[in-house]
C-alpha positions in Angstrom: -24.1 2.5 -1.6 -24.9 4.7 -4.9 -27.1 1.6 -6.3 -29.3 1.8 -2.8 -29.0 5.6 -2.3 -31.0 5.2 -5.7 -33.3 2.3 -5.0 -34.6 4.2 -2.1 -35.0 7.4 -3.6 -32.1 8.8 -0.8 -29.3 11.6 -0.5 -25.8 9.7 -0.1 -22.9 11.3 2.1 -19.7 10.6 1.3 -17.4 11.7 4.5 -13.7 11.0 4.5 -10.5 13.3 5.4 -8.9 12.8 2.2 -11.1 11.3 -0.6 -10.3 8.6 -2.9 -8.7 9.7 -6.4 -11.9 8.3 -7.9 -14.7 9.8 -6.0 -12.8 13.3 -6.0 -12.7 12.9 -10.2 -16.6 12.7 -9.6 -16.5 15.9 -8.4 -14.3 17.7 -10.3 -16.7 16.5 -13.1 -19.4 18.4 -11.6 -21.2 14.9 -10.8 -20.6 15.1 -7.4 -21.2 18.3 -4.4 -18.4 18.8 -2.0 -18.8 20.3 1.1 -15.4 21.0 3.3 -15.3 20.9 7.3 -11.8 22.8 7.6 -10.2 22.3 11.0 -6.9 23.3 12.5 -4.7 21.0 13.6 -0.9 22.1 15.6 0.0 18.3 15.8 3.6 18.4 15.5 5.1 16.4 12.5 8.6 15.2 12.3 10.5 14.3 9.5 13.8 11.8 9.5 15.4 11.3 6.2 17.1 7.9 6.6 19.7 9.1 4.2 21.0 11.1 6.9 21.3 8.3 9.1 24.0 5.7 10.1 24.8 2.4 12.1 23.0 -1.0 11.8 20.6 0.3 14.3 19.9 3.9 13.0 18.7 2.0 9.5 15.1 1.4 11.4 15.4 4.0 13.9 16.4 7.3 13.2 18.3 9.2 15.7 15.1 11.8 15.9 12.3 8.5 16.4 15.3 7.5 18.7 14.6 11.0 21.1 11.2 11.0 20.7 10.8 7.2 22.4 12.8 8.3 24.7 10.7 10.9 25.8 7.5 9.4 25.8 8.8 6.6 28.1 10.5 9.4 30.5 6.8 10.9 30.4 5.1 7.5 31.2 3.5 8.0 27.6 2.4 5.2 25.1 4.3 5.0 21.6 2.8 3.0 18.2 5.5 2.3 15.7 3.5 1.3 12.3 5.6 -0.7 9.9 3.5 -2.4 7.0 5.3 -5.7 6.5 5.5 -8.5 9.1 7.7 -10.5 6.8 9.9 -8.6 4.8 9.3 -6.5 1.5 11.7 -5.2 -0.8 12.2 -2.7 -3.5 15.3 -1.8 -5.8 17.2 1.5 -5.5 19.4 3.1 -8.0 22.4 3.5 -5.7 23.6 6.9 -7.7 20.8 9.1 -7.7 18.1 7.1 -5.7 15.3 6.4 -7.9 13.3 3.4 -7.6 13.1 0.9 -10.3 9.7 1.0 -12.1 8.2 -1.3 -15.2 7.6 1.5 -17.8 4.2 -0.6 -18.3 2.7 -0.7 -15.3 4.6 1.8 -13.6 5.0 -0.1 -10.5 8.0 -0.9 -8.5 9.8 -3.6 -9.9 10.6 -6.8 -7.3 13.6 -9.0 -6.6 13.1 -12.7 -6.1 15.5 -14.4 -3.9 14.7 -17.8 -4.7 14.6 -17.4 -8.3 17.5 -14.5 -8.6 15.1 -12.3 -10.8 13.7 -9.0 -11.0 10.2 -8.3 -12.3 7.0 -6.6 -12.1 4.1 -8.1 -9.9 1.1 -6.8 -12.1 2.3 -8.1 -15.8 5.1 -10.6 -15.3 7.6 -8.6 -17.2 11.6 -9.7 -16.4 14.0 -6.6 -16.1 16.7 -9.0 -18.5 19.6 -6.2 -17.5 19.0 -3.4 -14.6 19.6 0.0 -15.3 18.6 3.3 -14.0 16.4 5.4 -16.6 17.4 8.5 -14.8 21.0 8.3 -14.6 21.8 5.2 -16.8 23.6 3.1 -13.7 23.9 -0.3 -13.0 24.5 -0.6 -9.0 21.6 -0.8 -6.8 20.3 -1.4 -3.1 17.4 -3.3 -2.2 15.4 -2.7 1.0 13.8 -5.0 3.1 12.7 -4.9 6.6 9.8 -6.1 8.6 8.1 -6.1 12.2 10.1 -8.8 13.9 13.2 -7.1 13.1 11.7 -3.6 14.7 11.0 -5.4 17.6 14.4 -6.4 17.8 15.9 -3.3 17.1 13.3 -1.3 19.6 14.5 -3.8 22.6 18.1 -3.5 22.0 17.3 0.7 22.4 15.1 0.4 25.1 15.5 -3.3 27.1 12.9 -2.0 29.9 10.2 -0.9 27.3 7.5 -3.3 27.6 6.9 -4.0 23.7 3.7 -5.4 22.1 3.4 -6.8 19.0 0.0 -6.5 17.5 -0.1 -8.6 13.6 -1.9 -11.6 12.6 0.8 -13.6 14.0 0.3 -13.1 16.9 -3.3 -11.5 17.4 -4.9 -14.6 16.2 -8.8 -14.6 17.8 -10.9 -12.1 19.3 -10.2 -12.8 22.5 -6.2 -12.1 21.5 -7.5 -8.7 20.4 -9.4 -7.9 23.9 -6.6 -8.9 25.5 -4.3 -6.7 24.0 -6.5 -3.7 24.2 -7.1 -4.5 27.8 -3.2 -4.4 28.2 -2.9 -0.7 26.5 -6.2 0.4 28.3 -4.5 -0.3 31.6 -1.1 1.2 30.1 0.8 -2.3 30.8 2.3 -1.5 27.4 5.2 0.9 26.4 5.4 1.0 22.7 2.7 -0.6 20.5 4.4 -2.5 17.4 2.0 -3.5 14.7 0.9 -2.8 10.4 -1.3 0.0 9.6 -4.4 -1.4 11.8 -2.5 -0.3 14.8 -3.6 3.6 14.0 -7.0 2.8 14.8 -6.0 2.2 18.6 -7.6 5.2 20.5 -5.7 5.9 24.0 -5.7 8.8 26.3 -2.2 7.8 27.0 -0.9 7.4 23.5 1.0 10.8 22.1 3.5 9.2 19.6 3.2 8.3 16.4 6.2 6.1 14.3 6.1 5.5 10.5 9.2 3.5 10.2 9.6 3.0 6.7 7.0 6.1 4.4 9.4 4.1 1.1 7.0 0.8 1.8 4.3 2.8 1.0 5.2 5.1 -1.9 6.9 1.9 -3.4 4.3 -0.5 -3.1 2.8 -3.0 -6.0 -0.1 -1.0 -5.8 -1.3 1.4 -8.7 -2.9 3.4 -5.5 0.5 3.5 -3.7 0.7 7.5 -3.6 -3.1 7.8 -2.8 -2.6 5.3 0.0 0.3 7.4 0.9 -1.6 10.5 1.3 -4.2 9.0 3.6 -1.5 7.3 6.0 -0.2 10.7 6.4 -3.3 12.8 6.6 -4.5 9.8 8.7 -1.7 10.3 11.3 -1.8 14.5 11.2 -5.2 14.3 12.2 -4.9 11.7 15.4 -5.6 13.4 18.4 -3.2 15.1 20.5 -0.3 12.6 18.7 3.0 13.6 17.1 4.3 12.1 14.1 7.7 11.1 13.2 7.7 9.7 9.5 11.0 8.0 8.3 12.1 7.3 5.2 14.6 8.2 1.9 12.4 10.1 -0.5 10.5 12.7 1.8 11.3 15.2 -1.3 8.4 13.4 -2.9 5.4 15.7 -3.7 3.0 13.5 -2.2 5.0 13.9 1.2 4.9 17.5 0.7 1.8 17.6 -0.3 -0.1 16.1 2.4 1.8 17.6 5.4 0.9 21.0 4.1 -2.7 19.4 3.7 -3.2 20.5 0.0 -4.8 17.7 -1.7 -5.8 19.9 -4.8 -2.0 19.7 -5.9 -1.7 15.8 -4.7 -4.9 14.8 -7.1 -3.5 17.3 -9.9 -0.2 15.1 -9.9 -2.0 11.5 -9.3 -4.9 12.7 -12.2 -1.9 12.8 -15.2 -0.3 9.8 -14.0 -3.9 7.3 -13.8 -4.7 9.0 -17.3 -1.4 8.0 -19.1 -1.3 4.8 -17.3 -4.9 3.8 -17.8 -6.0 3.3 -14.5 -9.0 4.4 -12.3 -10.9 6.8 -12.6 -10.1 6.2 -16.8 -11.0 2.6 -16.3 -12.0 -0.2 -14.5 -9.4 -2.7 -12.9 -10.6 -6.1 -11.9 -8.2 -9.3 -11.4 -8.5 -13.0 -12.2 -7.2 -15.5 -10.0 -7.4 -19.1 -12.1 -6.0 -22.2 -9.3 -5.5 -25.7 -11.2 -3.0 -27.6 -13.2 0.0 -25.3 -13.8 -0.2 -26.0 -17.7 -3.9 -25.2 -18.0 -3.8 -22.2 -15.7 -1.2 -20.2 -17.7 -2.9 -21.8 -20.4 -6.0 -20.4 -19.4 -5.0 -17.3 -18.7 -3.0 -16.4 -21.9 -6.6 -17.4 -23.8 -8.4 -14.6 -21.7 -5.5 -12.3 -22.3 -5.7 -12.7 -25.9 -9.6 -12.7 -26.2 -9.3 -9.6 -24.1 -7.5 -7.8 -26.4 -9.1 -8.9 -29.6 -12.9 -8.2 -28.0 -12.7 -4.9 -25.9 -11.3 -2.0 -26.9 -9.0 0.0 -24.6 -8.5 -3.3 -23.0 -4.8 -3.4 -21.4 -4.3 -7.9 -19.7 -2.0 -8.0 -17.7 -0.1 -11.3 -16.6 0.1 -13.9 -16.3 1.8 -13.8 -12.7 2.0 -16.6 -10.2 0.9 -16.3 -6.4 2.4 -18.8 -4.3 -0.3 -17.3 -1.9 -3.2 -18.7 -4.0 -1.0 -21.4 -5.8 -2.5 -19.9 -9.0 -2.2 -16.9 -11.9 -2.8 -13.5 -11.7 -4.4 -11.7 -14.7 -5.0 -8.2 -14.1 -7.8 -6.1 -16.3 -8.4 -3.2 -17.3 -11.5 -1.8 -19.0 -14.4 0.1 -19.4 -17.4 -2.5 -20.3 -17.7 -4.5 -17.4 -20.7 -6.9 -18.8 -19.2 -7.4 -21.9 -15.7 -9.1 -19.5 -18.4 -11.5 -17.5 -19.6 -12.4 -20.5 -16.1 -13.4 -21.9 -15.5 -15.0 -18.4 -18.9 -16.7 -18.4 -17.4 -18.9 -22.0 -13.7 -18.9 -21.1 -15.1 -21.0 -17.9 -17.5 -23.1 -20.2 -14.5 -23.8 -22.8 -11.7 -24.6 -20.2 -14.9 -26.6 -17.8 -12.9 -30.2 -18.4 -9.9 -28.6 -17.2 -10.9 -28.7 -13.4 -10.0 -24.9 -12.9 -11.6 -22.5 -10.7 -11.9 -18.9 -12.2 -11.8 -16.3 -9.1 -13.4 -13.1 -10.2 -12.6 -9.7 -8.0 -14.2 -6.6 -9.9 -12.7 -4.4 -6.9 -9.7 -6.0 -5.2 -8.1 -4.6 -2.5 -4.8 -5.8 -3.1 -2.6 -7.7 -6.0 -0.1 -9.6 -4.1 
C-alpha cells in the first residue's frame, strides 16, 4: 500500500480500532499523522476467572457464560462462543504460582509433545531438559488443552434444546457450506454459534452475546504478536454492536486484559515496545521464515548452513531453528534482521549450492503464522 500510495503520487489512510505495534512505532516516530475518532461504547463486559471455577463442566463454561446463555436463549437471542483451536492446543502452567512456561530466547510459550514426551519452543527448537518455574523455582505443572468439539459437547450437555452450529473448516468446507450457514443464522434457525475467531465477523440483528472461552489461548500463543493479537480480540469484541462480552480465562490480571477493557492502548504499546526491543522483534527488525521440504538429512542440513551463514554475514542477525512441521513435512528457520536484500541474496546461493539436493526453499518475508 505505501509502495503505490508513492507510485501514484497519493495520501494513504491507515484506519483500524487498535493499530498494529508496528505502524503505531511509525507514529510515535513522528513518521506517521494520527488522527482519533473517539466513540463511547456502554457494551457490557464480563469477566470469569476460571480459577474461581469448579467441575468438569465449569472448566469450559464458567458459571457467569453459564447465566448469560441462559438468558439469551430465554430472550429468543443468538449467542457466538469463539474458541481458537478446533483440535486441541496446549500450554504449561506452573501449578504454584501460575506462570506460564516461556524459552528465555524467544520468549514464547513453551510446548509439550505427546507423542514424543518433550517440552520445547516452536520458534528455535530449544528442549526444556528439566522444567522449572523461573518465578517460584517449582517443578509441578498443568497443561491446558481444549478445543471446539469438546465445547460443543460441553454446550449440549448444558443446554440439550440449544440448536448448536459449528462454523470451522471442518465443517464449512465450500462456499455454498458458508451461505448455508449464514442463511441458517439470518433466519435465526440457530441458538449458539460455535466457531475460531472468524465467527466475530458474523453481523446479526439477533446476536447480543459474545463468548471468549479460553483469553489464555491467546496470551499464550507461539506467536511473538500474541499480546497484540490479544488486544485486538478484545477491543474487537467491545466494539461489536449492541453485544455483551464474557471473556474466560486464568490470567485476567494481565496488563494487556486491563489494558484494553479500559481502552488505553498508550499503556498496552508502552509495555509491548520494551518487550519487542529486548527481544528483537518488529518494529526493531524484520522477521521472515524459511520453510525447506526434502530429504530429512538435507533439510536440517540445509537449514543449519543458512543458520550459520546468517550469522556469520548479517549483523544483528538472530536464526532461529531448525524446527520440524509435520504440517509441511519440512523445517522451520525463523529470521530476524534488518537487510532484507542482502538475506535473498544469501537465499538466492544457499538454493544454488544445495540445487542437487531436490529441496524446495519456501520463502515468507511476512508470515502470518509459525505453526
Amino acid at each position: 500500500l505505501e509502495f503505490r500510495s508513492k507510485y501514484h503520487n497519493a495520501k494513504l489512510v491507515l484506519s483500524t480500532s487498535s493499530p498494529q505495534i508496528e505502524t503505531y512505532y511509525q507514529y510515535v516516530s513522528a513518521k506517521y499523522i494520527l488522527l482519533r475518532y473517539l466513540v463511547k461504547n456502554n457494551n457490557e463486559f464480563i469477566l470469569a476467572d476460571l480459577n474461581k471455577e469448579y467441575g468438569p463442566i465449569d472448566t469450559v463454561i464458567s458459571s457467569k457464560l453459564k447465566v448469560e446463555l441462559a438468558n439469551a436463549l430465554r430472550l429468543h437471542q443468538q449467542s457466538v462462543l469463539m474458541l481458537n483451536s478446533k483440535g486441541y492446543s496446549n500450554y504449561i502452567v506452573c501449578r504454584n504460582c501460575g506462570k506460564v512456561l516461556r524459552c528465555p530466547k524467544c520468549d514464547i510459550p513453551l510446548t509439550y509433545y505427546k507423542e514424543k514426551d518433550e517440552t520445547k519452543c516452536k520458534y528455535c527448537g530449544r528442549k526444556a531438559e528439566e522444567l522449572s518455574c523461573s518465578e517460584c523455582g517449582s517443578k509441578s505443572f498443568s497443561q491446558f488443552a481444549s478445543g471446539l468439539d469438546n465445547l460443543k459437547e460441553k454446550v449440549l450437555m448444558l443446554f440439550p434444546k440449544a440448536r448448536v452450529l459449528q462454523m470451522d473448516s471442518d465443517t464449512i468446507r465450500t462456499t455454498a457450506d458458508y451461505h448455508e450457514a449464514l442463511l441458517q443464522i439470518e433466519n435465526n434457525e440457530v441458538d449458539i454459534i460455535i466457531g475460531t475467531r472468524n465467527v466475530l465477523s458474523i453481523f446479526s440483528s439477533q446476536i447480543r452475546l459474545i463468548g471468549i472461552i479460553n483469553l489464555d489461548q491467546f496470551l499464550n500463543s507461539s506467536d511473538y504478536r500474541a499480546s497484540e493479537n490479544t488486544y485486538q480480540l478484545l477491543d474487537e469484541c467491545i466494539n461489536h454492536s449492541e453485544c455483551k462480552t464474557v471473556v474466560q480465562g486464568y490470567h485476567l490480571d494481565n496488563p494487556v486484559v486491563l489494558a484494553s477493557i479500559n481502552k488505553d492502548y498508550d499503556e498496552f504499546y508502552d509495555q509491548e515496545i520494551i518487550k519487542r526491543k529486548d527481544t528483537f522483534y518488529p518494529p526493531f527488525s524484520e522477521v521472515n521464515r524459511l520453510i525447506i521440504v526434502g530429504q530429512f538429512k538435507d533439510m536440517y542440513y540445509c537449514a543449519n548452513y543458512l543458520k550459520k551463514i546468517f550469522s556469520t554475514i548479517l549483523k544483528d542477525c538472530d536464526a532461529l531453528g531448525p524446527v520440524y512441521l509435520q504440517r509441511y513435512k519440512g523445517v522451520q528457520v525463523i529470521i530476524k534482521h534488518n537487510n532484507y536484500s542482502k538475506v535473498l541474496q544469501i537465499i538466492s546461493e544457499v538454493e544454488k549450492k544445495f540445487s542437487d539436493k531436490k529441496l524446495t526453499i519456501q520463502f515468507e518475508r511476512y508470515p502470518r503464522s509459525f505453526n
